[in-house]
matplotlib code that plots the C-alpha trace (Angstrom):
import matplotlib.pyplot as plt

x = [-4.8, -5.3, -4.7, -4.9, -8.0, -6.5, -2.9, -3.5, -4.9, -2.3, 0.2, 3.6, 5.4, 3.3, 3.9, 7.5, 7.8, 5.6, 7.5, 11.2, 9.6, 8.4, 7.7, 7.8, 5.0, 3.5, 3.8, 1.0, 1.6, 1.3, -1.3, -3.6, -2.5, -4.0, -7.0, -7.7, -7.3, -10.2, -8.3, -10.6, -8.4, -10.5, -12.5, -11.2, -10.0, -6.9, -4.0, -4.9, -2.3, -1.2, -1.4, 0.7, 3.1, 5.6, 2.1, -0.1, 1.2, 0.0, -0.6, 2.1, 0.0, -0.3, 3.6, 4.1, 1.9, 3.5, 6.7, 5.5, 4.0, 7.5, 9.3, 7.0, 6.1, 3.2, 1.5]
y = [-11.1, -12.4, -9.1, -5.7, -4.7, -1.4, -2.7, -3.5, -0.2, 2.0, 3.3, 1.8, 4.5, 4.4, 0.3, 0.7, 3.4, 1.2, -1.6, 0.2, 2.6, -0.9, 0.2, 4.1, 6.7, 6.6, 10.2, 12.5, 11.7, 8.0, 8.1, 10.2, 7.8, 4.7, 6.7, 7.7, 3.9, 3.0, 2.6, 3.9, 4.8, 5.7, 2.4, -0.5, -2.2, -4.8, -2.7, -0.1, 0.5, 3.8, 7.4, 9.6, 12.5, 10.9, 10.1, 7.0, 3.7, 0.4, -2.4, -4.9, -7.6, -5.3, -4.8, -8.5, -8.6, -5.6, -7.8, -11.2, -9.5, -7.4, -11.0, -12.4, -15.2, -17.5, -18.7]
z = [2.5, -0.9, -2.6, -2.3, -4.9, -5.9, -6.7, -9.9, -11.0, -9.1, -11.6, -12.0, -10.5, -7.4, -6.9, -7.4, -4.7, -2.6, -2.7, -2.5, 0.7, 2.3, 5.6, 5.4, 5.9, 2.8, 1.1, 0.3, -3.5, -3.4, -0.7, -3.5, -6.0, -3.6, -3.1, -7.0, -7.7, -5.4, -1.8, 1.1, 3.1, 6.5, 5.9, 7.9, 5.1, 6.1, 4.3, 6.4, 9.2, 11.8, 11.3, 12.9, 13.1, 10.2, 8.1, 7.2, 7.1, 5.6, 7.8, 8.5, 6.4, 3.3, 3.4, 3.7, 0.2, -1.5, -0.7, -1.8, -4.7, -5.8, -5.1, -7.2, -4.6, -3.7, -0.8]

ax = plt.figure().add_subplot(projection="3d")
ax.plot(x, y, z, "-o")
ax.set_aspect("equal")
plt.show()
């Protein structure tokens, strides 16, 4: 995944719960946050992961970029 296109239009509070919550159902806040900054989310876009009981997750290659991109790594 190169990048996730609505990243860098999500607001800062919304990132940095992102990348402490790595991994965790994403809450209805955030989620609405993701959606408002142009993320589809019932498209089959690649950040996309599960829905379930606990709530809607990103996929395991979107949290492996939120990750890189908090540790401020390259490929």
């Amino acid at each position: 995944m190169e990048t996730i296109e609505w990243w860098p239009k999500l607001d800062p509070d919304a990132q940095a719960w992102l990348i402490a919550h790595n991994g965790e159902a994403v809450t209805p806040e955030v989620l609405n946050k993701i959606a408002a900054a142009g993320g589809l989310v019932t498209s089959g876009e690649p950040w996309i992961g599960e829905s379930g009981p606990e709530g809607f997750y990103l996929s395991d290659e979107a949290l492996d970029w939120i990750e890189t991109t908090a540790n401020d790594e390259s490929d």
